[in-house]
ZARO-956483 format. One record per residue: residue in one letter; z, y, x of N, C-alpha, C in turn. Coordinates in steps of 0.05 Angstrom, whole numbers, padded with zeros to 5 digits. Example, Ala and Ser with C-alpha at 12.3 -4.5 7.8 and 13.67 -1.06 7.14 Angstrom:
<sites>
   r      nzz      nyy      nxx     cazz     cayy     caxx      czz      cyy      cxx
   A    00156   -00114    00264    00156   -00090    00246    00156   -00066    00264
   S    00142   -00045    00257    00143   -00021    00273    00157    00001    00258
</sites>
This chain:
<sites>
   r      nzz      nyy      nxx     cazz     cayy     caxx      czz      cyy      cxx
   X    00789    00235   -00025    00801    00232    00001    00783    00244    00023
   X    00767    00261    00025    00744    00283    00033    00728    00305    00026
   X    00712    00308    00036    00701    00337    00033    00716    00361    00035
   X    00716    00387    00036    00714    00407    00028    00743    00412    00009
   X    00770    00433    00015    00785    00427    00006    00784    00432   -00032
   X    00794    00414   -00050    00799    00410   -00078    00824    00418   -00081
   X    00809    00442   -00107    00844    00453   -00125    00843    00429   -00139
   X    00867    00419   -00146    00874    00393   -00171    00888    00417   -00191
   X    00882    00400   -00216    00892    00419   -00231    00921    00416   -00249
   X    00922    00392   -00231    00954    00378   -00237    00966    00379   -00214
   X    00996    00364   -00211    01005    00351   -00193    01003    00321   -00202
   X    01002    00309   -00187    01001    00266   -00198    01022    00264   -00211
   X    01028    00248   -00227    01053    00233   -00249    01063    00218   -00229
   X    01091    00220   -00226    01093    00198   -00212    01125    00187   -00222
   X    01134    00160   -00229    01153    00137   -00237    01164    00126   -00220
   X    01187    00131   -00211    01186    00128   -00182    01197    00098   -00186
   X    01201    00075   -00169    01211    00050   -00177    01237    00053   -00181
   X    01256    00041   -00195    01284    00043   -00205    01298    00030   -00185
   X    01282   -00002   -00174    01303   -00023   -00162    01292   -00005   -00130
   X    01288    00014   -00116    01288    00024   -00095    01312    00047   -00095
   X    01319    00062   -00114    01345    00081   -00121    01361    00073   -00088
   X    01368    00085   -00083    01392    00081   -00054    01380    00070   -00032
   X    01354    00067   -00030    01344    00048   -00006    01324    00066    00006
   X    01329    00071    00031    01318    00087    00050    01299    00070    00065
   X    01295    00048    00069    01272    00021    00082    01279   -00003    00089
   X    01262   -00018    00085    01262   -00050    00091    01261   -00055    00113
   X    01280   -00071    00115    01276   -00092    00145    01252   -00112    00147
   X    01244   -00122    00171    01224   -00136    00163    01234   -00165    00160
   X    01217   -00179    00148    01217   -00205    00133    01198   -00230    00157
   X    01192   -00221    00165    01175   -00241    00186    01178   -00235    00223
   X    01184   -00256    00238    01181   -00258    00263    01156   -00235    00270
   X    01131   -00248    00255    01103   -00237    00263    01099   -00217    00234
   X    01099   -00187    00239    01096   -00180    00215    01064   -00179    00201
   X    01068   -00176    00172    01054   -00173    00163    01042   -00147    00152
   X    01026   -00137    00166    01014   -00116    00158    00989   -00105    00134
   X    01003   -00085    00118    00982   -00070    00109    00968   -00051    00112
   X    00941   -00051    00114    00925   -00026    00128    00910   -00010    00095
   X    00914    00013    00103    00892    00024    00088    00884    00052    00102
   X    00856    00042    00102    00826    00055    00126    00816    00073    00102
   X    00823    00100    00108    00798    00126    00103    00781    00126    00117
   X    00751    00109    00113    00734    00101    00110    00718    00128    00123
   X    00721    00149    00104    00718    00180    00102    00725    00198    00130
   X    00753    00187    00133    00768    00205    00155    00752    00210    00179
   X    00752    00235    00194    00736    00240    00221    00734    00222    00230
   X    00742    00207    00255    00732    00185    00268    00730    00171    00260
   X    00732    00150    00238    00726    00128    00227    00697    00136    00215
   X    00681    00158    00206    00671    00160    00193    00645    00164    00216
   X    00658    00168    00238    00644    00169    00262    00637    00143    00272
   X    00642    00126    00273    00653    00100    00273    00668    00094    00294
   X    00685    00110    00298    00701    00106    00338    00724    00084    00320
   X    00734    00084    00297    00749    00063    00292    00749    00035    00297
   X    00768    00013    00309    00760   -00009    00328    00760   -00027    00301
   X    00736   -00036    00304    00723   -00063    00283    00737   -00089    00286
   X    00753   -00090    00301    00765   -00114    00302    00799   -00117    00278
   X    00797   -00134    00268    00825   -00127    00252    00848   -00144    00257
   X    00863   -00158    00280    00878   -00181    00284    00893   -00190    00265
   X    00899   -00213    00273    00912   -00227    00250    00948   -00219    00241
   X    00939   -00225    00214    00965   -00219    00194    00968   -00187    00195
   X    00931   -00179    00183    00942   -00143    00180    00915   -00155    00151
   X    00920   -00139    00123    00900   -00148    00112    00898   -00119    00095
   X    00861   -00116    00108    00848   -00091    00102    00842   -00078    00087
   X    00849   -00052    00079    00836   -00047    00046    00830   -00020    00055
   X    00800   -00009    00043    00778    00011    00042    00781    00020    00008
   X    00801    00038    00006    00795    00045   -00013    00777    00078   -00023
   X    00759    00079   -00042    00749    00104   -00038    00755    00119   -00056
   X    00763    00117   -00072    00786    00141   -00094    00821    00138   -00095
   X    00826    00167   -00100    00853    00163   -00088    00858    00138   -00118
   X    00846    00144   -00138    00856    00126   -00162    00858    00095   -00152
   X    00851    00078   -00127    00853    00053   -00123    00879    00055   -00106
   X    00902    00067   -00096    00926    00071   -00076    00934    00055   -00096
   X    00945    00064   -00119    00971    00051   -00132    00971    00020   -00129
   X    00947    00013   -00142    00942   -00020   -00137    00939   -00031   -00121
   X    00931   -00020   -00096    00938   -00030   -00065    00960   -00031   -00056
   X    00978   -00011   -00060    00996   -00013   -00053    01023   -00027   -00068
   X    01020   -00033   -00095    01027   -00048   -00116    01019   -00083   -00103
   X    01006   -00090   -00092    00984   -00101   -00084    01011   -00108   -00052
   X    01014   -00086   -00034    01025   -00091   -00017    01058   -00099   -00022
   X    01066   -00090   -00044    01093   -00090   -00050    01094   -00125   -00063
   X    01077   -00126   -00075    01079   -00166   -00084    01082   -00174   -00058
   X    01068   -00171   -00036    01071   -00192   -00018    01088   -00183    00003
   X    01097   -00166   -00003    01131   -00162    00021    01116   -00163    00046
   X    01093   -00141    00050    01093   -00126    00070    01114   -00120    00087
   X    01109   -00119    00122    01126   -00112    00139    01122   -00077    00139
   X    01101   -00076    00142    01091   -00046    00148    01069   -00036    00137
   X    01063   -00011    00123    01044    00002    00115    01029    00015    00139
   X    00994    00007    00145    00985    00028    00171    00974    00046    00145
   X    00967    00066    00161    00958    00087    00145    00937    00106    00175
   X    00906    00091    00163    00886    00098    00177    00871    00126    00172
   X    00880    00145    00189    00868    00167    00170    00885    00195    00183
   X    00874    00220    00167    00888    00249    00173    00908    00243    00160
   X    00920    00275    00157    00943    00284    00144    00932    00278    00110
   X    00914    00292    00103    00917    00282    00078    00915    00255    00062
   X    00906    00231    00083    00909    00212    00073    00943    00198    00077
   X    00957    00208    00088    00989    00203    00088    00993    00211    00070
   X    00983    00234    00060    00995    00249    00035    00991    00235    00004
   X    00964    00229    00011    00954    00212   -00019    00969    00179   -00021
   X    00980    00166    00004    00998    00142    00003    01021    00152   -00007
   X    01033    00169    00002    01059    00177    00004    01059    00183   -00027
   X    01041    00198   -00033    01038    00207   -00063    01038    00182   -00083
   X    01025    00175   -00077    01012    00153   -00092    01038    00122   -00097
   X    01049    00123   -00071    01067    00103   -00072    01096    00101   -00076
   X    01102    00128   -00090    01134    00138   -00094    01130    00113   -00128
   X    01113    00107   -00141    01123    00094   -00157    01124    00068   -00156
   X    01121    00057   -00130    01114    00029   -00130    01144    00023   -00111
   X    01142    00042   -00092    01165    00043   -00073    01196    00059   -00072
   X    01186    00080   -00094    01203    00096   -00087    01217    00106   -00065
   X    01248    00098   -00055    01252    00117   -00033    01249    00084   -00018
   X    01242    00064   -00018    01252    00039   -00003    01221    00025    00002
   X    01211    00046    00019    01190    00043    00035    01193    00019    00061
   X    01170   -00002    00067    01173   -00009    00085    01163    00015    00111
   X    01167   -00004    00133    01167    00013    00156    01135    00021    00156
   X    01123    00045    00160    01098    00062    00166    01077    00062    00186
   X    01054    00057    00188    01039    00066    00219    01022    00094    00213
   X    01017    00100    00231    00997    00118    00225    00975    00119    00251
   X    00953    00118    00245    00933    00118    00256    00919    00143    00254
   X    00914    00156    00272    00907    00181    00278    00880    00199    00280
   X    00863    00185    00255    00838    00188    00249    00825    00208    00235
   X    00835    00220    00226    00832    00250    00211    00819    00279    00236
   X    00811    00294    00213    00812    00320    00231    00829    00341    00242
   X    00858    00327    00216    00882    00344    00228    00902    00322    00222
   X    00922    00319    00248    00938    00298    00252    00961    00307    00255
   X    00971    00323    00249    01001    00346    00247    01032    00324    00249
   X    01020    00304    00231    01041    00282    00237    01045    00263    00257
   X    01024    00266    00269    01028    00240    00291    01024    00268    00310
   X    01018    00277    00318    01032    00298    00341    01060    00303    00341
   X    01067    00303    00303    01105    00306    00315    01117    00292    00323
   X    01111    00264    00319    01115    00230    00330    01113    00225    00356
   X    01103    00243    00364    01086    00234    00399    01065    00217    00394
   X    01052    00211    00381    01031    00191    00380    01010    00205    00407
   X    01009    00184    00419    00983    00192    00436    00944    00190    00421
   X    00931    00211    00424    00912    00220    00421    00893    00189    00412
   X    00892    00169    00429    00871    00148    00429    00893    00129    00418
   X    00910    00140    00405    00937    00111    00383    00916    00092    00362
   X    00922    00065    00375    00904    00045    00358    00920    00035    00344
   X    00909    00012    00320    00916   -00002    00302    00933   -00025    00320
   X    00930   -00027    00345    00933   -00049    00372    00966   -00042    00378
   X    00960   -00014    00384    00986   -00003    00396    01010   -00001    00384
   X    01001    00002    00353    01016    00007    00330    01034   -00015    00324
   X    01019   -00040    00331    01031   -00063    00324    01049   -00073    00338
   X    01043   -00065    00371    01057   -00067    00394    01078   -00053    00396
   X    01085   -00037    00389    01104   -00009    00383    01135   -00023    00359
   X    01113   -00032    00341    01126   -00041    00322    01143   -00062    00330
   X    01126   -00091    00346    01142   -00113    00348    01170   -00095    00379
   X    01157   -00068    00387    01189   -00071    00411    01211   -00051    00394
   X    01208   -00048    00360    01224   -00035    00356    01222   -00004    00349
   X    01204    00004    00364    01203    00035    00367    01197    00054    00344
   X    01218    00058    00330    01213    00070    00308    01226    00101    00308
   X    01219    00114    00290    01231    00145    00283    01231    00149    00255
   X    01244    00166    00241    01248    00179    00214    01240    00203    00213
   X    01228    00208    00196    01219    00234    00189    01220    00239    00155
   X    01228    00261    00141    01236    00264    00115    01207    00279    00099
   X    01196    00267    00083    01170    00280    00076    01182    00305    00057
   X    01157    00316    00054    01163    00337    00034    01158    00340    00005
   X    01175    00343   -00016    01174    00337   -00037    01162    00357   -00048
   X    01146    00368   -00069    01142    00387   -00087    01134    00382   -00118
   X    01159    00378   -00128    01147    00376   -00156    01158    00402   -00174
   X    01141    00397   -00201    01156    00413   -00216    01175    00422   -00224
   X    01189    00445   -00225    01219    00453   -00231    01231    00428   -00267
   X    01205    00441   -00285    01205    00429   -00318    01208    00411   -00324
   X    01196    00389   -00292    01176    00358   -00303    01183    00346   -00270
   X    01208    00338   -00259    01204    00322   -00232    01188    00308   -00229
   X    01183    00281   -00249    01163    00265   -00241    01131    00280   -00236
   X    01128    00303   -00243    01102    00310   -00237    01109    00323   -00203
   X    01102    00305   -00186    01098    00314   -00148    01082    00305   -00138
   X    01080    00317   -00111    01055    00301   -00090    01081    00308   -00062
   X    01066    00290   -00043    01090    00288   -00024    01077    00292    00001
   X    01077    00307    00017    01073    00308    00040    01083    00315    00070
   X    01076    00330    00089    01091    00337    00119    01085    00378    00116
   X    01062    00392    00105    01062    00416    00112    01049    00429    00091
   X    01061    00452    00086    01054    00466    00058    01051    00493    00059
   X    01036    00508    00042    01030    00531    00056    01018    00545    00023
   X    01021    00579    00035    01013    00587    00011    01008    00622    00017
   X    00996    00639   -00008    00984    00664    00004    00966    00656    00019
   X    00966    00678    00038    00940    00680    00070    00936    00653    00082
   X    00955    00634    00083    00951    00612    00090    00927    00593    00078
   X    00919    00598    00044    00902    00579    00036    00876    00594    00057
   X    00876    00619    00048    00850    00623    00068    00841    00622    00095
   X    00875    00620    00109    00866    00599    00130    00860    00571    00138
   X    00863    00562    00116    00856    00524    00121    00828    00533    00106
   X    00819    00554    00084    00791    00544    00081    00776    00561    00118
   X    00785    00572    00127    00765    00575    00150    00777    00557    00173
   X    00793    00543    00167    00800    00531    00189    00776    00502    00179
   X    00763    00495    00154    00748    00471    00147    00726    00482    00163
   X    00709    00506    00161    00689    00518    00173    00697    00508    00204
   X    00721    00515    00215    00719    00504    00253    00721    00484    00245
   X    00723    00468    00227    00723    00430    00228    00683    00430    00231
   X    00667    00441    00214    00647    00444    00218    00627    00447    00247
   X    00649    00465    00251    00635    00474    00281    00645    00450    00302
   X    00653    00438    00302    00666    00411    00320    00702    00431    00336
   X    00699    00440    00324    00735    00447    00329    00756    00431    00309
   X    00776    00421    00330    00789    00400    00308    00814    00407    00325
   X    00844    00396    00303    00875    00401    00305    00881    00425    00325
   X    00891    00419    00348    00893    00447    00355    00883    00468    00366
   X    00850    00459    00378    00842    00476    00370    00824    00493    00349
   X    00818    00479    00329    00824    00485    00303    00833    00513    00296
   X    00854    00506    00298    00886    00522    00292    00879    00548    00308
   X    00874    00537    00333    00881    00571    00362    00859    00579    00348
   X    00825    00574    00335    00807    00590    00329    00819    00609    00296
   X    00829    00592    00282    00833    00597    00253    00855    00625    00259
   X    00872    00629    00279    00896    00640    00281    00892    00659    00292
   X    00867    00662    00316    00863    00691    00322    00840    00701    00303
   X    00820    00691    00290    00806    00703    00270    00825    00710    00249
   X    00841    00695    00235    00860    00708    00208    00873    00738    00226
   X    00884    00735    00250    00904    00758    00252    00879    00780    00258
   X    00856    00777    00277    00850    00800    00281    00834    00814    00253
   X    00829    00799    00235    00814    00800    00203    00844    00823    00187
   X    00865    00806    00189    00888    00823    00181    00893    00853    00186
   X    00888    00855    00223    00900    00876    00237    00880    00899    00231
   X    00854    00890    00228    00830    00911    00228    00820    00913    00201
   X    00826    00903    00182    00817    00912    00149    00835    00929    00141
   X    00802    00940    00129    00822    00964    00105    00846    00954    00089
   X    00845    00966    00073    00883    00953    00045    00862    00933    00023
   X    00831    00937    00020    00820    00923    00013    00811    00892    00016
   X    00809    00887    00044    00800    00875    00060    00823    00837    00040
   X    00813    00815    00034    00831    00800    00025    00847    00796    00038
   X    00846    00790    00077    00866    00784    00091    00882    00800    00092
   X    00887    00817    00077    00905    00833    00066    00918    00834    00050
   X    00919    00822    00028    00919    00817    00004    00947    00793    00001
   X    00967    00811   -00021    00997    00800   -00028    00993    00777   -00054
   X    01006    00764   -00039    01012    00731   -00070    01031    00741   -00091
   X    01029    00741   -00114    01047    00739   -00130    01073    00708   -00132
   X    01094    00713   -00114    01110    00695   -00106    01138    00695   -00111
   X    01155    00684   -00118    01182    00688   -00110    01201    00664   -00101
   X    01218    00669   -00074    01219    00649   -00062    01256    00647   -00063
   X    01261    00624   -00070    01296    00622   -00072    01308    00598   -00058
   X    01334    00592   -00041    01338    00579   -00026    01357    00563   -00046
   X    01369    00542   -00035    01380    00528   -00057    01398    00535   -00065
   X    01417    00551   -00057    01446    00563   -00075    01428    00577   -00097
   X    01398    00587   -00103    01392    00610   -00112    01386    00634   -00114
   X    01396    00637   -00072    01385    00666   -00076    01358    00668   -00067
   X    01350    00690   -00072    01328    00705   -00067    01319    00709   -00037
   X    01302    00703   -00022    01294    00699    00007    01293    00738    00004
   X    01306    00752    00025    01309    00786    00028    01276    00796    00021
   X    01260    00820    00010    01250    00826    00017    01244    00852    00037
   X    01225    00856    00052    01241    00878    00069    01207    00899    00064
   X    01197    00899    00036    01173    00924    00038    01144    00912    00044
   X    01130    00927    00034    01101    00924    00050    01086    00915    00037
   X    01098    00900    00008    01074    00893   -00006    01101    00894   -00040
   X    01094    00900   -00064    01111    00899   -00082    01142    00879   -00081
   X    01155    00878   -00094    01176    00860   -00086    01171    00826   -00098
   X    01145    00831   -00115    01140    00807   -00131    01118    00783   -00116
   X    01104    00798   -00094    01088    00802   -00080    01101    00785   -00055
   X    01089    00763   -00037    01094    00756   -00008    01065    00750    00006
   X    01066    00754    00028    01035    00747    00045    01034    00723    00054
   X    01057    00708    00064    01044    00696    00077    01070    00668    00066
   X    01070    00645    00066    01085    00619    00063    01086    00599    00082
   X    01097    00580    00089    01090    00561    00106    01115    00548    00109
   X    01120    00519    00103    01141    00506    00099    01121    00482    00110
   X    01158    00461    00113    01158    00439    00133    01172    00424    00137
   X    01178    00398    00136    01195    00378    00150    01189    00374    00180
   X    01170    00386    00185    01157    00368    00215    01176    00388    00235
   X    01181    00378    00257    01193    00412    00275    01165    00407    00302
   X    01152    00398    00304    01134    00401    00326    01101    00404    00313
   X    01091    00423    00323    01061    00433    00312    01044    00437    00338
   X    01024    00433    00324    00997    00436    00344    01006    00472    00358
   X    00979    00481    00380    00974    00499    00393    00991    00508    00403
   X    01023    00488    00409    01045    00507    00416    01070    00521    00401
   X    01060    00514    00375    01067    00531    00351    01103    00519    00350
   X    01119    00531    00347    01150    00527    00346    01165    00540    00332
   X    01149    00547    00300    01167    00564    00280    01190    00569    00277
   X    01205    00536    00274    01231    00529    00272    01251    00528    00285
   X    01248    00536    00316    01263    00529    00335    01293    00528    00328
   X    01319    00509    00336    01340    00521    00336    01339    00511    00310
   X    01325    00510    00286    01338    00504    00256    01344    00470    00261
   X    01366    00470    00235    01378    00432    00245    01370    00427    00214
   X    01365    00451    00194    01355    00434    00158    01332    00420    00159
   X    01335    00404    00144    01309    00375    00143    01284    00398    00130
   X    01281    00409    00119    01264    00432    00104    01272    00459    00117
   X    01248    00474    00127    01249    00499    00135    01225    00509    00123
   X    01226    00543    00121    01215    00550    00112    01209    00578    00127
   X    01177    00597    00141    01174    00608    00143    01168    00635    00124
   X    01162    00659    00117    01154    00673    00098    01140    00704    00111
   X    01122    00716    00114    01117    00736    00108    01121    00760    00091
   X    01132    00775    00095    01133    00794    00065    01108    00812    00061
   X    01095    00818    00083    01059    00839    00079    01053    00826    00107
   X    01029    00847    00101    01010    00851    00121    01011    00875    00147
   X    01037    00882    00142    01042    00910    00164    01032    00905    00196
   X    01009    00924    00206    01007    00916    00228    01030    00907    00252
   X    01062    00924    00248    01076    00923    00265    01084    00887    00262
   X    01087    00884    00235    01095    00854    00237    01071    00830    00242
   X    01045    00838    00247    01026    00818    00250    01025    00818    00278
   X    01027    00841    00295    01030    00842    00318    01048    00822    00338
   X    01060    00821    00324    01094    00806    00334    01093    00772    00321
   X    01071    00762    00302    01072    00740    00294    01069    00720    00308
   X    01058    00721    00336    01059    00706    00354    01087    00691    00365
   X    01109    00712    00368    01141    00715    00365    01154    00697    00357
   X    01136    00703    00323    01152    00687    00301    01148    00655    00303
   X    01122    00650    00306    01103    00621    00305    01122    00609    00328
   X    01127    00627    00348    01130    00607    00373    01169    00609    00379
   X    01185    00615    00343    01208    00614    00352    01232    00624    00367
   X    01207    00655    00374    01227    00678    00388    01230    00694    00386
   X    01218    00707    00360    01231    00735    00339    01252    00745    00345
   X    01248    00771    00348    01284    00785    00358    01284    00795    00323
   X    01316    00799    00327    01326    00807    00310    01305    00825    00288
   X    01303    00856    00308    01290    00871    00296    01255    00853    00288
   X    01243    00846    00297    01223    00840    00292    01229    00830    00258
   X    01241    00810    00254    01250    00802    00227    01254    00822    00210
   X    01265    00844    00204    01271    00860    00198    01249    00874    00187
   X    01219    00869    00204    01202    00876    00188    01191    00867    00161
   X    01196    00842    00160    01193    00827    00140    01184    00798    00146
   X    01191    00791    00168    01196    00758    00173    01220    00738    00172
   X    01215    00717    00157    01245    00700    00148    01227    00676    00164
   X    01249    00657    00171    01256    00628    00181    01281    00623    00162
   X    01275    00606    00140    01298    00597    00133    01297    00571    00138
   X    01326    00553    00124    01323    00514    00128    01346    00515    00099
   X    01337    00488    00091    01354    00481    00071    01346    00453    00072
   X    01356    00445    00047    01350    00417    00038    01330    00423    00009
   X    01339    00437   -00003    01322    00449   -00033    01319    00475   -00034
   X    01287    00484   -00042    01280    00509   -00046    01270    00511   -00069
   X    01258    00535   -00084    01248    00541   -00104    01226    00555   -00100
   X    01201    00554   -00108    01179    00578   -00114    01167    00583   -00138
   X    01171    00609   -00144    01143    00604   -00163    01128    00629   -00162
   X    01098    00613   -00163    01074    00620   -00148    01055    00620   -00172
   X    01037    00651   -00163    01019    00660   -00187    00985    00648   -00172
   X    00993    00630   -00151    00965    00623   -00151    00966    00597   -00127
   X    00954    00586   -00124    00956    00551   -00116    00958    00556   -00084
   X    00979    00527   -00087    00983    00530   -00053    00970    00499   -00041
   X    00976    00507   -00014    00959    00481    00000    00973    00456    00008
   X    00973    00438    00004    00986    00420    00017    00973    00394    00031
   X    00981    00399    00060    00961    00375    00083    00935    00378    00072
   X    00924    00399    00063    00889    00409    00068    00877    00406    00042
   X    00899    00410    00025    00885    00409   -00008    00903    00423   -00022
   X    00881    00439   -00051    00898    00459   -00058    00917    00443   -00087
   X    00941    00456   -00097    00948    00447   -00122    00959    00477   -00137
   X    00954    00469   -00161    00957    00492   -00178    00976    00518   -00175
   X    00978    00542   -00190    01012    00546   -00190    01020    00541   -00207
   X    01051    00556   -00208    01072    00541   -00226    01097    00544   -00210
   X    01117    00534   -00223    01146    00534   -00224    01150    00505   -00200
   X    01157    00516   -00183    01169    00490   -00165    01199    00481   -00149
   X    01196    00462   -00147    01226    00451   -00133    01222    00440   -00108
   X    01221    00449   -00085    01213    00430   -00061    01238    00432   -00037
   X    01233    00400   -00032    01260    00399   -00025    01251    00371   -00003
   X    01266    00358    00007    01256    00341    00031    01271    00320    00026
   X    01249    00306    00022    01254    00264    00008    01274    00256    00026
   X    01279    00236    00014    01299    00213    00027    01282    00198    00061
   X    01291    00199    00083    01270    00195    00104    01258    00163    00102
   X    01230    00172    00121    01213    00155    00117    01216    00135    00144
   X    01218    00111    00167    01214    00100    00181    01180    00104    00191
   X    01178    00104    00216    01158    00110    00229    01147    00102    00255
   X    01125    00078    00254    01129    00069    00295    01118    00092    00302
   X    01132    00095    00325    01126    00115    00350    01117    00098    00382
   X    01106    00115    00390    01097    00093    00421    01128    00092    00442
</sites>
């Protein structure tokens, strides 16, 4: 649940519960709910210690330090008919609950917090969560109601469904090598968006000024299909087997401004690169921020949306800041999750 991003060389097993089938979330069971927390211990500010030491009553705490202790905590939370899951931590610790608890919960999740402790918080920015969102506020939020849905993102195997991990942002090609230099600005004390604004003008101007050698240059062995089947267009610039750049999503609001999706209404969207052509890196600003003309696309930029996509990928993609193998995949956008918002 830290360090330095990890290829896994699986995706997790996951059984999803049977008696959750049709159930999208629990109402709560108590006047005063009962909360479950689980604190990445690890995560940026907590690890800083800016996390508030106080824990009020009817929230009961668990520090777990391998993702292998989630299931039984949260197995753990499901005996006692939890009101709400907090979830203390970045993006990838959403990801390792979310992961972790499709078999305990399947789709009939109680209602969610998220505490905004990580170095990249991609989900509670699309929430509105404000910047200093406490375990306090969360609870306060909760008792006036204030909830939102958001649909995570599924990716499992085309072969083997039960083999997935579940998260909010996915990415692949040029992208992994931007989250590994985007860990380096986590180093330097650059964090979420600006993070991002550093990672984004070093990848493009790395792109725009290397030789055909140069890796930021360099085409994924990919192929990307929407859910009827077809084939996402290619439009040149790198073989037809070949894509540069990936980036898929449930979320529609991103750090630095960023507004890929604009205008799309599918629970899953999907951005794509087809090369590295200077005319189309030029213009990617365009694309990120949702105002691509026609022609610009044409160079080889897609925005698509669906509900189910397909990839398969000759080398590992990233998901919420960790890598997973390639392979044959199905990703498609879960049944939605409940969420307090302020």
């Amino acid at each position: 649940m830290h360090g330095s991003i990890h290829l896994f060389d699986r995706l997790p097993q996951v059984n999803a519960s049977e008696k959750a089938d049709g159930c999208t979330a629990r109402s709560p069971v108590r006047d005063n709910p009962l909360v479950g927390l689980i604190r990445n211990a690890r995560s940026h500010r907590n690890l800083r210690g800016e996390a508030a030491s106080h824990i009020p009553e009817g929230v009961l705490l668990r520090l777990p330090e391998k993702r292998s202790e989630l299931p039984g905590i949260l197995a753990e939370f499901a005996e006692r008919q939890v009101d709400c899951i907090a979830i203390d931590g970045g993006d990838g610790t959403v990801r390792d609950v979310l992961t972790c608890g499709t078999s305990v919960f399947g789709d009939c999740w109680p209602t969610l917090m998220v505490v905004p402790n990580g170095k990249t918080n991609a989900l509670a920015l699309d929430l509105g969560l404000p910047t200093d969102w406490t375990l306090a506020d969360a609870i306060a939020a909760l008792r006036a109601g204030n909830v939102a849905r958001r649909h995570p993102l599924v990716i499992s195997l085309r072969d083997n469904p039960q083999a997935q991990v579940r998260g909010f942002i996915m990415g692949a090609g040029v992208f992994n090598r931007c989250i590994a230099l985007g860990q380096r600005s986590h180093d330097l004390g650059a964090f979420n968006g600006a993070a991002i604004g550093v990672t984004a003008v070093w990848s493009v101007m790395q792109a725009l000024l290397g030789s055909a050698t140069n890796p930021w240059r360099k085409g994924t062995h990919m192929s990307v299909r929407q859910g009827d089947g077809r084939e996402v267009p290619h439009y040149g610039g790198l073989p037809a087997n070949e894509r540069y750049l990936l980036f898929a999503s449930t979320l529609k609001e991103f750090p630095a401004g960023l507004d890929p999706f604009r205008g799309r209404e599918e629970p899953l969207c999907m951005a794509v690169l087809d090369n590295p052509r200077r005319g189309l890196l030029l213009r990617i600003a365009s694309l990120m921020r949702g105002t691509a003309s026609e022609a610009m696309l044409k160079r080889g930029g897609h925005v698509v949306g669906d509900t189910t996509m397909e990839l398969d990928i000759a080398e590992s993609f990233i998901l919420d800041g960790e890598a997973f193998p390639s392979g044959y995949y199905q990703i498609s956008a879960g049944a939605p999750l409940h969420f307090v918002v302020a």
